[in-house]
C-alpha positions in Angstrom: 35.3 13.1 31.1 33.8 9.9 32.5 31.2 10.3 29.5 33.8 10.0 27.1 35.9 7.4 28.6 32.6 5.1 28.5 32.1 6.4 24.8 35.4 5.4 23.6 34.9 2.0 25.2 31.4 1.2 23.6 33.6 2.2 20.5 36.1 -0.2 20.9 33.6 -2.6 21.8 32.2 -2.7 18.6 35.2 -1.8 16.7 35.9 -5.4 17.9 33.1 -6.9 17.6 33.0 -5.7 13.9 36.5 -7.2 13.3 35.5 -10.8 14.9 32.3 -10.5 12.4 34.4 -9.9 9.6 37.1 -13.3 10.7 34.0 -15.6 11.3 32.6 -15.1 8.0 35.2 -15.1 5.8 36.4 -18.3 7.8 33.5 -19.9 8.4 30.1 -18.7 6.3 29.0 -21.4 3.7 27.2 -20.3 1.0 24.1 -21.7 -0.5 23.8 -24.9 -2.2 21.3 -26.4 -4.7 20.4 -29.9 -3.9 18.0 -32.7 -5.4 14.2 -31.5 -5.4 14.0 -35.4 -5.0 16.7 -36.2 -2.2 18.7 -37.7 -4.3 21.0 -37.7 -7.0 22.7 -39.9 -10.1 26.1 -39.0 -10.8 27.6 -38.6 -14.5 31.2 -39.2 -13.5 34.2 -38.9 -16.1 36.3 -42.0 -16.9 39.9 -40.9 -15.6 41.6 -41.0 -18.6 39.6 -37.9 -19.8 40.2 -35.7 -17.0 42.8 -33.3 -17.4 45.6 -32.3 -14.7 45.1 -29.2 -12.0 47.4 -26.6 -12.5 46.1 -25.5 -8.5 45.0 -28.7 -6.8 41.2 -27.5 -6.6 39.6 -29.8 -8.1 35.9 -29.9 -7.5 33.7 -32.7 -8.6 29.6 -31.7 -8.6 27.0 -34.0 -9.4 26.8 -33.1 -13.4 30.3 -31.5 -13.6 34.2 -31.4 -12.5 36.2 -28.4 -12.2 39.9 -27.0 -11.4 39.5 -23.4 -9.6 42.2 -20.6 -10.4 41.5 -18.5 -7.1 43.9 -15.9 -9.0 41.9 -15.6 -12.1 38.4 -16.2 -10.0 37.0 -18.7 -12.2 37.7 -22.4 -13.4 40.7 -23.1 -15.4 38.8 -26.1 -16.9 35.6 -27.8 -16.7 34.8 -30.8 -17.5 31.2 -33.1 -18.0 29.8 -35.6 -19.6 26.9 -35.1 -21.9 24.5 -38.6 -23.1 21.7 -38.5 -25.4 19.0 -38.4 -22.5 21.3 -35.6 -21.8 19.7 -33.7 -24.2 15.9 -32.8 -23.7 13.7 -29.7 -24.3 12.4 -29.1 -20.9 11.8 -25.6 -19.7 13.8 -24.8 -16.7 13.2 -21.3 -14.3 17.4 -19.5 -14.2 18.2 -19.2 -10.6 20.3 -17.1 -8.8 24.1 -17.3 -9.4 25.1 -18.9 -6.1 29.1 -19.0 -4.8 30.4 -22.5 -5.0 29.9 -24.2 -1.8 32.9 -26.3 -2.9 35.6 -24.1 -3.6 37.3 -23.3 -0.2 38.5 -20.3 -1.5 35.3 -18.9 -2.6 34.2 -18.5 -6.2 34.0 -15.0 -7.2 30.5 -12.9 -6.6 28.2 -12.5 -9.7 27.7 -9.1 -9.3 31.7 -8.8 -10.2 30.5 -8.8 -13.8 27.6 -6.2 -13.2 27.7 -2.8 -15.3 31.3 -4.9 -17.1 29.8 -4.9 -20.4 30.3 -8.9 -20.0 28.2 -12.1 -19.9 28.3 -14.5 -17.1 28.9 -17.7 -19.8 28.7 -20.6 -18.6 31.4 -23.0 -19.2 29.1 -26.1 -18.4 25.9 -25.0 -20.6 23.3 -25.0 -19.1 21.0 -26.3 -21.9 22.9 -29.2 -22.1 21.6 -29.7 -18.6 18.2 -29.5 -18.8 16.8 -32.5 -18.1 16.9 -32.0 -13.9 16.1 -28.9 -12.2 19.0 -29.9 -9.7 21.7 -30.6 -13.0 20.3 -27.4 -14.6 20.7 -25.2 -11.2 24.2 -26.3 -10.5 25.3 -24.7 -13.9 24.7 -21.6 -12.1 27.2 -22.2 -9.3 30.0 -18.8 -10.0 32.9 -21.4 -10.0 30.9 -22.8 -13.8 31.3 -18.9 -15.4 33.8 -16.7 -17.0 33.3 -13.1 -18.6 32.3 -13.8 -22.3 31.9 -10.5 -24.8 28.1 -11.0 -25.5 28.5 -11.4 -29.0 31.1 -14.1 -28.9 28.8 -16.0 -26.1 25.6 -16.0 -28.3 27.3 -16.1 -31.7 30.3 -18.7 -32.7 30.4 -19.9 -29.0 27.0 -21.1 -29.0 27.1 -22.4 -32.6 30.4 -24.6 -31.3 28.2 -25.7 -28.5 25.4 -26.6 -31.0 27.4 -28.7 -33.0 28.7 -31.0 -30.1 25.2 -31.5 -29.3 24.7 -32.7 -32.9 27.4 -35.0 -32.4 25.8 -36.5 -29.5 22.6 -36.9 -31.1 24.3 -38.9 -33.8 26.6 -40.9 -31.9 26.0 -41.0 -28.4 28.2 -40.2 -25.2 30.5 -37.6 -25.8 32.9 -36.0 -23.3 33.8 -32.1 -22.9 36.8 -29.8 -21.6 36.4 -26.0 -21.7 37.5 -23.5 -20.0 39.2 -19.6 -20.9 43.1 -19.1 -21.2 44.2 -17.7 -18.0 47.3 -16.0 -18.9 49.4 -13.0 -17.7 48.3 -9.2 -18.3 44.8 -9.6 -18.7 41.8 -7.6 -18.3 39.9 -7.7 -14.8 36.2 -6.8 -13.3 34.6 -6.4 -10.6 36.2 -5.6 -7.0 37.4 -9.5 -6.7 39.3 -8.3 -10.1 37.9 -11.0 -11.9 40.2 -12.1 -15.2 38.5 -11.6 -18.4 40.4 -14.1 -20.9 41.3 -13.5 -24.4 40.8 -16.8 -25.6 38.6 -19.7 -24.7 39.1 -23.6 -25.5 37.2 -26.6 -26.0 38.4 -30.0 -26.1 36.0 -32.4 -27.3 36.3 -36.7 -26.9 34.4 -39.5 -27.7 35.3 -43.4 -27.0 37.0 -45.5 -24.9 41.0 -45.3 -23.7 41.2 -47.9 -26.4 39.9 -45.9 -29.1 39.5 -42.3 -27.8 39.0 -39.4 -30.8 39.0 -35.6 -29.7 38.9 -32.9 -31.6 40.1 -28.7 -29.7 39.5 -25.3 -30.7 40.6 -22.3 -29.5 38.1 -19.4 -30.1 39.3 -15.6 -29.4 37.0 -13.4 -27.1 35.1 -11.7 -29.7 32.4 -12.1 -32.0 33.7 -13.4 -35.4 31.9 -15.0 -38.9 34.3 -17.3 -39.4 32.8 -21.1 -39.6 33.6 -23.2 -36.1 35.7 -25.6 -38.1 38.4 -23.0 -38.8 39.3 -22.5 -35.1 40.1 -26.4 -35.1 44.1 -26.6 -33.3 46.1 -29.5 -31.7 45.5 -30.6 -28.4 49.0 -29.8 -28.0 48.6 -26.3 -29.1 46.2 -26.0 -25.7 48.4 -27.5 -23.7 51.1 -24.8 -24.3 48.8 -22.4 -23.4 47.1 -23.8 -20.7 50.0 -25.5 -18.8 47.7 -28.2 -18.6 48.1 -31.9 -19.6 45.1 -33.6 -20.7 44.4 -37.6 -21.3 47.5 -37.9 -19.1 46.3 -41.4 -18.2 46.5 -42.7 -22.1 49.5 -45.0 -23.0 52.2 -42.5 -24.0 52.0 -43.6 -28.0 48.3 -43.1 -28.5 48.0 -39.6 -25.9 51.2 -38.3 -28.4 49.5 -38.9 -31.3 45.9 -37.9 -30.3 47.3 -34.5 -29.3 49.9 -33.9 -32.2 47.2 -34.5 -35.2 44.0 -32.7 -36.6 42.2 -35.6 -37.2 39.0 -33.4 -39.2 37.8 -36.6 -41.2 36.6 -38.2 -37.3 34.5 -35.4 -37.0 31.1 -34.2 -39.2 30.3 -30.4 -39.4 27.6 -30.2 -41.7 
């Protein structure tokens, strides 16, 4: 009888013990981080008037990148980065590890949420438009910078669109880039964190000052398609709807109305 009494406290011991585990590191455990193989970093911040509203308040800003997290749909409802000529080099970078965002107090979903889903991990922040720092190119794989892309959508008209704005940087210099899935009611999820797989992805690109700015969105379905990039060209108001989020807030009310009612095609080259 004694024996069992002692049994049943080791139990309850551990039991507890097990609990207190669990508390402390969903509490309190920090995940990895990739820092500066030199020490050091340089920041590519965006101007203000570029950066869109948060529809939850976490907003994360990273070295190369900014971000809004939807804890509900585990993954970014935009993110946002600035991409130069020097931006754009050829340099051969080793893929890390998808690593949970050290910056998202919620925590950014688990990578292995999209293993066996048929899905990519897509980044929303390419990495090849990072390439030119180990550090830059290694945050791209922080899980807070990915959504679940059908493979054929990520390597076919999504990387063409992706292609082109690094055309249009080539040409004309600093561009700067909004993208991120529509996170919407009723959609799909993976994984056990029941990570949202979107139907529709968006990608609002700018260029300019708040003087002058010129942007150009499209809104791309989920799937792979033939069509030509230019014929998924909408408003900026179009995205908003959708999104719930207001972008170039910070423009003078005329010009922000205007940039976001028009398709303004003749601003932008696609051949």
């Amino acid at each position: 009888m004694k024996k069992s009494v002692k049994n049943q406290t080791i139990y309850t011991i551990l039991l507890l013990v097990c609990v207190l585990g669990f508390w402390l590191f969903e509490n309190f455990y920090t995940p990895d981080t990739y820092t500066s193989p030199e020490g050091q970093t340089v920041r590519t911040t965006m101007p203000s008037y570029v950066l869109p509203t948060s529809t939850t308040g976490a907003i994360v800003h990273h070295d190369y990148f900014s971000l809004s997290y939807n804890e509900p749909y585990e993954q970014a409802e935009w993110v946002t980065y600035v991409l130069d000529k020097e931006h754009l080099t050829y340099d051969n970078r080793k893929r890390p590890y998808f690593i949970e965002d050290p910056k998202v107090k919620t925590k950014s979903a688990d990578w292995r949420n999209y293993k066996g889903s048929g899905y990519d991990r897509g980044h929303l922040c390419p990495a090849g438009d990072r390439r030119f720092s180990e550090y830059a190119y290694n945050e791209t794989f922080y899980t807070s910078n990915i959504s679940p892309q059908d493979r054929e959508f990520n390597a076919g008209v999504w990387n063409q669109l992706e292609m082109r704005v690094r055309q249009w940087v080539k040409k004309t210099g600093t561009h700067f880039v909004i993208t991120g899935g529509i996170l919407e009611a009723g959609l799909e999820e993976i994984g056990e964190e029941d990570v949202d797989v979107p139907r529709a992805y968006y990608k609002i690109v700018a260029k300019g000052s708040s003087k002058n700015l010129k942007a150009i969105a499209f809104l791309m379905e989920n799937r792979p398609s033939s069509k030509s990039i230019q014929q998924f060209t909408v408003t900026i108001d179009a995205i908003e709807k959708r999104t719930g989020i207001d972008f170039f807030r910070e423009l003078p009310d005329e010009l922000e109305e205007e940039l976001e009612r028009e398709l303004r095609l003749q601003d932008w080259k696609f051949k």
